[in-house]
N, C-alpha and C positions, 0 to 999 in steps of 0.2 A: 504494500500500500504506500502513497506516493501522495504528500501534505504541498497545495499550491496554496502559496497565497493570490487572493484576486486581484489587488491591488497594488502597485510600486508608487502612488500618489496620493496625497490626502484629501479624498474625495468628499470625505464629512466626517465630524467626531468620532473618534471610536472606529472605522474601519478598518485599523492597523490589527484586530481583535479576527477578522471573518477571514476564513479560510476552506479549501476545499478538501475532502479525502478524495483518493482515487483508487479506485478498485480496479485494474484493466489486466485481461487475460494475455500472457506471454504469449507472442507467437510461437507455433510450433509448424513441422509440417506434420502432423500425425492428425489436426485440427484444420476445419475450416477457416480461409482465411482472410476471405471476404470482408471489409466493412461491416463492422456491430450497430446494432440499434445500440442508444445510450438511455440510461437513466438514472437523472438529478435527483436526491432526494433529500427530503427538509424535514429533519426529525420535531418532533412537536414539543411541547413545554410551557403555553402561554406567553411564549413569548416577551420568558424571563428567562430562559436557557434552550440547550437543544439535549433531546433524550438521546440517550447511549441504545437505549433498550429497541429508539426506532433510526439508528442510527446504521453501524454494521452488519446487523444483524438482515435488516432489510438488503444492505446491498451485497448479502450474500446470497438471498433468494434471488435476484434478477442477475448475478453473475451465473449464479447455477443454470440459470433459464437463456442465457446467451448472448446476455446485454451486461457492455461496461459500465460500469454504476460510480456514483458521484455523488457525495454526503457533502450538502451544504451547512454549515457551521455558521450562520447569518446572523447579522446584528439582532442583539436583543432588547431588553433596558436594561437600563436607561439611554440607551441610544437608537431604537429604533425612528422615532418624530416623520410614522407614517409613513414614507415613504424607505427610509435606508434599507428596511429589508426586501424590496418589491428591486432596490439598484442591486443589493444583492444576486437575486434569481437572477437578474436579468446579465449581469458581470458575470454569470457562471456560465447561462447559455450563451456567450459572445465567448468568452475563450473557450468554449471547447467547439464550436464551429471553426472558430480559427485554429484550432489548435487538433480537428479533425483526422488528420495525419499521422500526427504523434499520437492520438488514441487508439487510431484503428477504430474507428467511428464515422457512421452513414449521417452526415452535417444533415440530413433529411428525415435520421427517424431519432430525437430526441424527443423521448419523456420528460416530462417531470411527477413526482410521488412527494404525496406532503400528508401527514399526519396531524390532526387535533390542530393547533397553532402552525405546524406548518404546513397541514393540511389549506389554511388560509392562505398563506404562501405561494403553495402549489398554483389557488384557484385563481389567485390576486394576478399573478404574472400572465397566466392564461388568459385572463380578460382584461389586462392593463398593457400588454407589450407594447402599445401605442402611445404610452404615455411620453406624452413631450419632455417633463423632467428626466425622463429614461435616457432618451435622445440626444437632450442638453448636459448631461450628466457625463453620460459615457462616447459622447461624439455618435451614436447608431441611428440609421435612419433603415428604415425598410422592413424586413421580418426579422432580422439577428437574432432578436430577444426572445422573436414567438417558441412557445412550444409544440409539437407534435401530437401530443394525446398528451393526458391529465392521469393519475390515480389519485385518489382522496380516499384514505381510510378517516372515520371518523371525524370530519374535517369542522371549523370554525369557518360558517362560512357569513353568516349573519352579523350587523351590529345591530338590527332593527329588532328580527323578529326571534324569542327566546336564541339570546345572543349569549355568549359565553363572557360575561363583562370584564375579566380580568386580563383576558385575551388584549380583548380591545380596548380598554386604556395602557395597557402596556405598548401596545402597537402606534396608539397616536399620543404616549407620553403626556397625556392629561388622564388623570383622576374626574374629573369629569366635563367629559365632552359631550357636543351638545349633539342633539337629535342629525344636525346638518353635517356633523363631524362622522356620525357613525354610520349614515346612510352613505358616505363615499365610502368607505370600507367594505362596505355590504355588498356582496360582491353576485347577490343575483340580479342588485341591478345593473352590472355591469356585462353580463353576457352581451353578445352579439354575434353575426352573422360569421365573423373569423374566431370566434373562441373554440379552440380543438375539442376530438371530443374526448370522452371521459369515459373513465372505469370508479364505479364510487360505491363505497360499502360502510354501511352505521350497524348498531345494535340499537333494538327498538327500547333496552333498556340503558343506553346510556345516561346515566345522571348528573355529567358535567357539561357535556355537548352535546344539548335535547336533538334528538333525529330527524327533527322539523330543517336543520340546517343541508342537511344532506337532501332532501324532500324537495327544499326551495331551489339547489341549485340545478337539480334531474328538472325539476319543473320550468327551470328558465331555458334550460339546452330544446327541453322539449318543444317551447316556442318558436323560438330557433330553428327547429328543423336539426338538428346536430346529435348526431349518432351518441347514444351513452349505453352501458350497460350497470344496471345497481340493483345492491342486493343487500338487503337490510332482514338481519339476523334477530330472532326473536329474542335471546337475550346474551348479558356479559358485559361487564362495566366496560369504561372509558379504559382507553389505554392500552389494549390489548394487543396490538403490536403482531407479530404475528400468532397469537395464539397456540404457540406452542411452548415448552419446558425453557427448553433455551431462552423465551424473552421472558419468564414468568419469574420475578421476582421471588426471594424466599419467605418473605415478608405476607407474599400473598396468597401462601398457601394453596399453591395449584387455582384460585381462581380465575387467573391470564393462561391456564393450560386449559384450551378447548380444542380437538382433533374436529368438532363441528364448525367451529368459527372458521379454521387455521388451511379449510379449503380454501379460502378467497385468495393464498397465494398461487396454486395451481390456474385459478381458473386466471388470474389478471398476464399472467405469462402466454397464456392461450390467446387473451383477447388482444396483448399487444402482438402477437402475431399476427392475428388477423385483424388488425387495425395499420398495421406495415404492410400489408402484403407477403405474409410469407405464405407459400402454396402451398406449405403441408399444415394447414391451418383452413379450414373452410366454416362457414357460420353454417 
């Protein structure tokens, strides 16, 4: 594994702090050696840290599944102020399209994966790559920043409607922002006709990030017209990560151990094939 920082300039407070892990399969000839789909991932936290538990762990299932994987380490607070973690995603996807060669990656088929708070992340960049700050920030004009397809386990997607509030005043560095504050974070009003599409999975019993949030953004794609697949689990708290021993804390006493939940990593490995185009992949 191979730590880039994103940054050689001070682009705003505190980004001397954000960095990337890289996960990328050694060439061999005994392996296919084609160009990888990639996939960015933004472990969750609130958006006061990033979890370990949806950090590696994750991009070991989408290395296993045949994609180079990339664990973003993004600003959090007290330095998020709205926007640095959205420059973040978007400074991850700009170097590894530029940097496409040196991964051994299809600059065509990047993911991005974001969980709870970075589940927001995920969905933020997806529907914000046009943002002019982005642009003005990082010198990008055109699609650099977009993503290819989305994953959202558990995702913060609301600031409006049963909103995870700690999320989002941490993300806009007010304690209390106003109604006009949380509606530009709220990011189903933010789909449109170029937001990629999505693979997104809740528990109906989540009790820190209500599964209305996951609900609103399937329900905005769907307006759209834009292909999603989701799949919302009868029960299993927040944070489950992949649902298996390996992320299940010891503290939680096999809770975060569900073999029912812990499908959703086979099936999202399937979808982003057949969401790329791979031909031994058919819907």
């Amino acid at each position: 594994m191979e730590t880039v920082k994103l940054y050689d300039k001070n682009l705003y407070p505190g980004c001397e702090k954000v960095y990337m892990e890289c996960y990328v399969k050694r060439p061999s000839k005994e392996l296919t050696v084609e160009p990888k789909g990639a996939v960015v991932i933004f472990p969750g936290g609130g958006y006061a840290y990033t979890s370990d538990r949806e950090a590696e762990p994750i991009a070991h299932l989408f290395l296993a599944g045949g994609y180079n994987a990339f664990v973003v380490r993004y600003a959090v607070a007290p330095d998020c102020r709205e926007i640095n973690p959205l420059i973040d995603a978007a400074a991850a996807m700009v170097h590894l399209r530029q940097n496409a060669g040196k991964y051994n990656i299809d600059k065509n088929k990047i993911a991005v994966c974001g969980f709870s708070a970075g589940g927001h992340l995920a969905a933020y960049i997806s529907t914000c790559w046009k943002d002019k700050r982005l642009q003005d920030t990082l010198g990008i004009s055109g699609k650099e920043a977009r993503p290819d397809a989305t994953v959202l386990g558990y995702a913060v997607i609301s600031g409006i409607n049963n909103p995870h509030e700690g999320s989002i005043k941490n993300l806009l560095s007010n304690n209390t922002p106003t109604k006009e504050d949380k509606k530009r974070v709220s990011l189903e009003y933010r789909v449109d006709s170029e937001t990629p599409p999505a693979f997104i999975w809740h528990t109906a019993a989540d009790d820190a990030v209500n599964v209305t949030n996951s609900l609103d953004y399937a329900h905005a794609l769907a307006k759209q017209k834009i292909p999603f697949e989701l799949h919302v689990f009868p029960a299993g708290p927040h944070g489950i990560s992949l649902a298996t021993r390996e992320t299940s804390p010891d503290w939680a006493k096999e809770r975060y151990n569900s073999p029912y939940i812990s499908r959703w990593g086979e099936w999202v490995i399937k979808w982003l094939g057949l969401t790329f185009g791979d031909s031994s992949v058919k819907a």
